[in-house]
C-alpha positions in Angstrom: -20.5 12.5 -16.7 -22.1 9.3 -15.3 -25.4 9.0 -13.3 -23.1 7.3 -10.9 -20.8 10.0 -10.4 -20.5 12.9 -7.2 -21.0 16.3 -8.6 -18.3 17.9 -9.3 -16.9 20.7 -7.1 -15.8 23.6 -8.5 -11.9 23.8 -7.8 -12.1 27.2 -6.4 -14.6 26.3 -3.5 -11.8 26.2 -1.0 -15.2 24.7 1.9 -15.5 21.8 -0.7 -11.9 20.6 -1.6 -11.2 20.6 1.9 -14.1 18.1 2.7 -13.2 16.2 -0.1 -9.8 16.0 1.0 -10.4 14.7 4.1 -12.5 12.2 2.3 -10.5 10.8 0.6 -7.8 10.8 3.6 -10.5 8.5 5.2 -10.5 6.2 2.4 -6.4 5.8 2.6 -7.0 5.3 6.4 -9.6 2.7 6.3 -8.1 0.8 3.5 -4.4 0.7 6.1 -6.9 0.0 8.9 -8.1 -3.3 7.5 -4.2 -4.5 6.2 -3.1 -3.3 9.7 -5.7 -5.7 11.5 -5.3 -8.2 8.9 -1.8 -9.0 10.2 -2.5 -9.7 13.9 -5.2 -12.0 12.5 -2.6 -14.1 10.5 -1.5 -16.5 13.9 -4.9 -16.6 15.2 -5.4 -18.2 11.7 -3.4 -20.2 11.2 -3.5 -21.9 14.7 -7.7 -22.3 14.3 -6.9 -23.5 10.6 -3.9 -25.9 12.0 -1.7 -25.0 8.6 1.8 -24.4 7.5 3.5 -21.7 7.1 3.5 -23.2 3.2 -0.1 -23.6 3.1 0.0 -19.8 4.1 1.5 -18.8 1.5 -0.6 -20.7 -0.8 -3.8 -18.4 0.6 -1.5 -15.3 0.5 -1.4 -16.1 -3.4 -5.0 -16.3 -3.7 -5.3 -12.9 -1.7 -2.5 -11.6 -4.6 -4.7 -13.2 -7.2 -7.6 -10.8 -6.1 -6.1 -8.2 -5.6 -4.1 -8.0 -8.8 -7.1 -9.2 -10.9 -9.0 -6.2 -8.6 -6.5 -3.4 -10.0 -6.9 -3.8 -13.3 -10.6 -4.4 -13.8 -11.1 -1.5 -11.0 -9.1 0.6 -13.5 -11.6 0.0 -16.1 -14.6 0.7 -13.6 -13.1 3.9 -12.9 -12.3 4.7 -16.2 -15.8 4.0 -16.9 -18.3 5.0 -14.0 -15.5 7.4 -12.0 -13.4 6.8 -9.1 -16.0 8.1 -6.6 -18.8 5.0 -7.4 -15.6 2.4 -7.3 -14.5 3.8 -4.2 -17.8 4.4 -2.3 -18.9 0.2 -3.2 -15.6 -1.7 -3.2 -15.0 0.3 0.2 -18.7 -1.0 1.5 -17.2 -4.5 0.4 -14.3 -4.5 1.6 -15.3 -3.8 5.1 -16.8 -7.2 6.0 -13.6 -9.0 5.1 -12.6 -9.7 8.4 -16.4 -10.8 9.3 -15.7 -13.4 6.6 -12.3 -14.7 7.4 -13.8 -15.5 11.3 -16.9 -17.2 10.1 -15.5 -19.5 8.0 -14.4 -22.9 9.2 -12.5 -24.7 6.1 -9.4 -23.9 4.5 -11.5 -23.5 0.8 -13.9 -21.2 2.4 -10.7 -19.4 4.0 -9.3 -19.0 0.3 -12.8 -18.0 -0.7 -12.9 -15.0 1.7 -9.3 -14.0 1.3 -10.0 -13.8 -2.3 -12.8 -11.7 -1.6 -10.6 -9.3 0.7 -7.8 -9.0 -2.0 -10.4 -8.1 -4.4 -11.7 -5.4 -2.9 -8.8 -4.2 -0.8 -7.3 -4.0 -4.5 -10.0 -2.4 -6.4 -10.3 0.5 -3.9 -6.7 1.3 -3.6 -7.0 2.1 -7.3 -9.9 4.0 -7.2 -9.0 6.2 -3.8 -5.5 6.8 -5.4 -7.4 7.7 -9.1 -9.8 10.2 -6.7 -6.7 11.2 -4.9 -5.2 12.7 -8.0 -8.5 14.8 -9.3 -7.8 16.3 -5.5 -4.9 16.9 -5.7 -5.1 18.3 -9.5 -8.0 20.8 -8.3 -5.7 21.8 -5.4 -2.5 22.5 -7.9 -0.3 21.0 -5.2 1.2 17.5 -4.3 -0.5 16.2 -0.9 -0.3 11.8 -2.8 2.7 11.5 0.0 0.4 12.6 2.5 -2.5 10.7 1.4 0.1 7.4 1.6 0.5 8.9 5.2 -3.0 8.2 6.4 -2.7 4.6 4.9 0.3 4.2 7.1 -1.4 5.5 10.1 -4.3 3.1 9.7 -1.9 0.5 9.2 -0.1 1.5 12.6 -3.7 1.8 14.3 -4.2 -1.5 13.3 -1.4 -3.2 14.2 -1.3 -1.9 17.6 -4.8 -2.5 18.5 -5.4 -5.9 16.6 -3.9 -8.4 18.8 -5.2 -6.6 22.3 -8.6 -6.2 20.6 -8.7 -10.2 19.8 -7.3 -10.9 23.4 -10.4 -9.1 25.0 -13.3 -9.1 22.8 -12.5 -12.4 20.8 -11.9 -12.8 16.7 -15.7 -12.3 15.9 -15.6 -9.2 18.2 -12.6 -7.6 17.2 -14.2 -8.5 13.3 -16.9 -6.6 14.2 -15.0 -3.4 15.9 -13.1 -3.3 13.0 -16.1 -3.4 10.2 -18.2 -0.7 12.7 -15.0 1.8 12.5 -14.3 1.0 8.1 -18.0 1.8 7.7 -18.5 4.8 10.0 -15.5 6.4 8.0 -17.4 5.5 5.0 -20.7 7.3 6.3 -18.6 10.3 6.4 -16.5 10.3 3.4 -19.7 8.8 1.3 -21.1 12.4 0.1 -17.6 14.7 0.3 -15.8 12.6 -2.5 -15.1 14.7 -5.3 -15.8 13.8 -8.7 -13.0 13.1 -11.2 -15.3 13.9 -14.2 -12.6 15.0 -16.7 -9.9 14.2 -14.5 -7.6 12.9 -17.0 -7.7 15.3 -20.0 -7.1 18.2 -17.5 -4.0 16.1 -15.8 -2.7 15.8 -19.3 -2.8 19.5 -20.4 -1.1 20.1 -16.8 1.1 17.6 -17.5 2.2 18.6 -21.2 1.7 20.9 -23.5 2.4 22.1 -27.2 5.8 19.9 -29.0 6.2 18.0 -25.7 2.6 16.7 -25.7 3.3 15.5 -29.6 6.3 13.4 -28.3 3.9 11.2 -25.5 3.6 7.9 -26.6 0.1 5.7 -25.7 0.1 1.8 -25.6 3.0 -0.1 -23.9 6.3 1.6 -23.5 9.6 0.2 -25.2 12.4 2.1 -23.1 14.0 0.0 -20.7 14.3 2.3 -18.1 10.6 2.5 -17.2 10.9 -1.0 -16.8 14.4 -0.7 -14.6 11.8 1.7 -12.0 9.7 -0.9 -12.1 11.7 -3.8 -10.8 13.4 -1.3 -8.2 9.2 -1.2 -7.5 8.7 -4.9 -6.8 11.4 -5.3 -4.8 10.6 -2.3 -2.9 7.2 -3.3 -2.4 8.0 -7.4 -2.1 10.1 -6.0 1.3 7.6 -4.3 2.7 4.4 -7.0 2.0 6.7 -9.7 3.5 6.9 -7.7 7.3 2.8 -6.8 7.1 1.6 -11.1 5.6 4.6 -12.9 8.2 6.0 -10.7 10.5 3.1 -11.2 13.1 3.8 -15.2 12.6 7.4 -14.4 13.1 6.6 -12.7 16.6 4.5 -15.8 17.6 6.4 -18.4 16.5 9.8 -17.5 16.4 10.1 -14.7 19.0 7.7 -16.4 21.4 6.0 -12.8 22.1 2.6 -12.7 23.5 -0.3 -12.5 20.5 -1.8 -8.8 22.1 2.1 -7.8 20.9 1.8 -9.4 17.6 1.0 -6.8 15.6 3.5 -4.3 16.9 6.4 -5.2 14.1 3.1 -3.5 11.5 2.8 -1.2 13.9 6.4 0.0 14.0 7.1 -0.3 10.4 3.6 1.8 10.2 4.1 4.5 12.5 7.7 5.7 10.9 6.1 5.0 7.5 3.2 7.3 8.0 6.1 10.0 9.9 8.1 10.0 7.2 5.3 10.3 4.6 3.9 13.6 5.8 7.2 14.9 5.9 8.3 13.1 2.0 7.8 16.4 0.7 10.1 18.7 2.5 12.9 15.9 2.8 12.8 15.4 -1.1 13.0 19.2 -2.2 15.8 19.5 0.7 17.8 16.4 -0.2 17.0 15.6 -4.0 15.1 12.5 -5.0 18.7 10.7 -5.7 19.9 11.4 -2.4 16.8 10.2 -0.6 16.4 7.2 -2.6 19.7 5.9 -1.9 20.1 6.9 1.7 16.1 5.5 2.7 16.8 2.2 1.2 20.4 1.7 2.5 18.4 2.5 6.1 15.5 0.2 5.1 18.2 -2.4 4.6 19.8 -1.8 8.4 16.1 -2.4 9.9 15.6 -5.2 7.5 18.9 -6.9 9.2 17.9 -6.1 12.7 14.6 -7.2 12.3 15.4 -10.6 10.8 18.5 -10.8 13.7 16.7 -10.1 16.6 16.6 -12.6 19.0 13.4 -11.2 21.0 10.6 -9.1 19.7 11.6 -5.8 21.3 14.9 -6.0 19.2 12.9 -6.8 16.1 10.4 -4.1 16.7 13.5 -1.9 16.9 14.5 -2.9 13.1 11.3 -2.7 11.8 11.2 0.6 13.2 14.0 1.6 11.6 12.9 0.2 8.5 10.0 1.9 8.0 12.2 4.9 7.7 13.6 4.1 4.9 11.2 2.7 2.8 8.5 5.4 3.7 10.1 7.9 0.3 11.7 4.6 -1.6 8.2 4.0 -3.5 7.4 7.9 -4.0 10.2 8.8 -5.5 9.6 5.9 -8.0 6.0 6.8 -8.9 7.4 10.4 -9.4 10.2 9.5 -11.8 8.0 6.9 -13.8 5.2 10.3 -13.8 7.6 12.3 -15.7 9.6 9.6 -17.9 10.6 11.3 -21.3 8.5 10.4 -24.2 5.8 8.4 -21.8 2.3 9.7 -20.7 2.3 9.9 -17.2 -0.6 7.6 -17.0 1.3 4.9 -18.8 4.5 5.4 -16.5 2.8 5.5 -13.5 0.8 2.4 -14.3 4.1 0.0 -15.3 5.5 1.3 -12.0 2.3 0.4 -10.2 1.9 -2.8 -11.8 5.4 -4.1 -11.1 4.9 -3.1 -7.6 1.9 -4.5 -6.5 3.3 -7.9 -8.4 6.3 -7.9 -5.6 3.6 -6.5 -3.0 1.1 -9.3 -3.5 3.1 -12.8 -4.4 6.5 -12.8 -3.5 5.9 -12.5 0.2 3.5 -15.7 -0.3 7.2 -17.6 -1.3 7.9 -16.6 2.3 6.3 -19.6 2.9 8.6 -21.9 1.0 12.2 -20.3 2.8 10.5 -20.5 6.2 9.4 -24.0 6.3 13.3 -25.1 5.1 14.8 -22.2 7.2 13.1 -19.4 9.5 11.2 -16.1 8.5 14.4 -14.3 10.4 16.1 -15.9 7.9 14.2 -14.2 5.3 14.3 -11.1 6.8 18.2 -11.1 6.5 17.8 -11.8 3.2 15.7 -8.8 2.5 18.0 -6.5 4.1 20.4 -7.7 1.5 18.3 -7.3 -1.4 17.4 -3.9 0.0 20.4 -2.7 0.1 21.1 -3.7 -3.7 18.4 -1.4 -4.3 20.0 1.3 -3.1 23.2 0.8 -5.0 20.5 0.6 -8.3 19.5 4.0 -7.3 22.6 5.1 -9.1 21.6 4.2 -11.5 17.8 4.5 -12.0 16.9 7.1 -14.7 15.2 10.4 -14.4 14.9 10.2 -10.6 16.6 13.5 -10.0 12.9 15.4 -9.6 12.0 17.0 -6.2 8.4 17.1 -7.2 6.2 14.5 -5.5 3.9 13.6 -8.2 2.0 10.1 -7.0 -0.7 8.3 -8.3 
């Protein structure tokens, strides 16, 4: 084990699995926190930058860039020095993001810090969802949804609080709020994150054994399904980056709502994301993962269309709402059928599925810009509901998603 790596906890001290559960709950709610405060930030932005809404997506790709760049050389940090020293330093980094996206007064030194804040944001969420699984192993039950729940509820603390807190303490003193709160939560997960020293041989022997372990497959996977859960992935996540990088521009600009309101479309989406996540578990074993892929991203679709529709903000914070509903299980269910794909590793499964994702999640929102400069953002939204709602009629045809297992990495 490295020098830079917690001590393990024994899995059977019940005192320090808890702690480090809640530790790494912190680290999902911080890391939600910051996207959920980013969003209110966007107008504010944009007006003391005087750009486009194309020149916007032109520093969303740079935060994509990061980010993307950030997941795969954090992978290789964690694989080499453990998740708990990647999440403990990118989450130290990450918190002065916003600090950086007041102070500086150019567009270059806005790409510069946006980089910077895609970078870490995307490092960490690797590392805290590597840790995330070691807890989970040592606890020999799935609690990844719920995990997914506290980054939803940071997200929804954020968005609600974002635009009021720039209204009365300014954009350096709500950047400053926000970094106090990230690194407090840090302070206390800092010493109960659990070490995920041998993490992956004892996932594997959980994960397989005997003739079935013979038939995994390492290096990249040749069956076209894994790849099919994958590009339900990217559109799933493309969806839901698009409402958290333009839907507080949307409110502004579009909806002529007040900015301490222009986070609330995060907010919504957040808060019946984060619902729906703590109860993933008992609505997949009730329902089947078929059923509730289908029927959450048909309703993702209807709050897609109301959202993009609406011709005032309560009305689109209605179908955002309603859309967080539906996508809150949509990604899960993914993650869980790519875990257990015949003849993959999990590992290898999992990390096509993330890796498509996070490609929708980080740059096709940025060709927002594009649409909205020729059209409107509502406009977009409309067409998301309609994309949406194609993957739902995929979902019949998605392989091996017929698990009730939650199993997320």
């Amino acid at each position: 084990m490295s020098e830079h790596q917690a001590t393990a906890f024994s899995p059977s001290t019940a005192g320090s699995l808890f702690h480090a559960r809640w530790a790494i709950n912190a680290a999902f709610f911080a890391n939600g926190l910051m996207i959920g405060h980013w969003a209110p930030k966007i107008p504010v932005m944009v007006e003391r930058l005087g750009i486009s809404e194309g020149m916007l997506g032109q520093l969303i790709v740079v935060f994509g860039l990061g980010a993307l760049f950030a997941l795969i050389v954090g992978a290789w940090l964690v694989t080499k020095y453990g998740s708990v020293f990647v999440v403990r330093w990118t989450w130290l980094f990450l918190s002065i993001s916003l600090i950086l996206l007041t102070l500086v007064p150019s567009l270059f030194g806005t790409a510069l810090a946006l980089l910077w804040f895609g970078m870490f944001l995307g490092a960490m969420d690797n590392a805290m969802n590597a840790n995330g699984v070691a807890v989970e192993v040592a606890l020999d039950r799935p609690v990844m949804s719920s995990y997914h729940g506290f980054w939803s509820l940071g997200g929804l603390v954020g968005g609600l609080s974002g635009g009021a807190m720039i209204v009365w303490f300014g954009e350096m003193g709500h950047a400053l709020i926000v970094t106090g709160i990230v690194l407090a939560l840090m302070f206390y997960a800092w010493p109960r994150l659990m070490s995920d020293a041998n993490m992956d041989s004892d996932f594997d022997a959980q994960q397989e054994t005997g003739a079935q372990a013979k038939k995994r497959k390492t290096g990249i996977p040749r069956s076209f399904g894994i790849y099919l859960l994958g590009f339900a992935a990217l559109l799933s996540f493309a969806s839901e980056g698009t409402i958290i990088d333009w839907s507080a521009l949307y409110f502004r600009k579009e909806l002529d709502a007040p900015l301490i309101v222009s986070g609330y479309a995060v907010a919504a989406f957040s808060f019946t994301m984060a619902l729906m996540r703590f109860l993933g578990d008992g609505v997949r074993a009730r329902f089947g993962d078929r059923r509730t892929f289908i029927v959450s991203a048909a309703i993702s679709s209807v709050g897609l269309f109301f959202g993009g529709y609406a011709d005032n903000f309560y009305l689109a914070c209605f179908g955002f709402f309603v859309a967080g509903i539906g996508m809150a299980n949509v990604v899960p269910v993914l993650f869980s059928a790519a875990g257990k794909y015949p003849g993959i590793r999990p590992s290898v499964g999992i990390a096509v599925v993330t890796a498509l994702g996070y490609a929708g999640l980080l740059f096709i929102p940025a060709l927002v810009g594009i649409v909205a400069e020729y059209y409107s953002i509502g406009i977009v939204y409309v067409g998301w509901a309609i994309i949406v709602l194609g993957v739902a009629a995929l979902g019949f045809v998605l392989p091996h998603i017929d698990g009730n297992r939650t199993k997320k990495t």
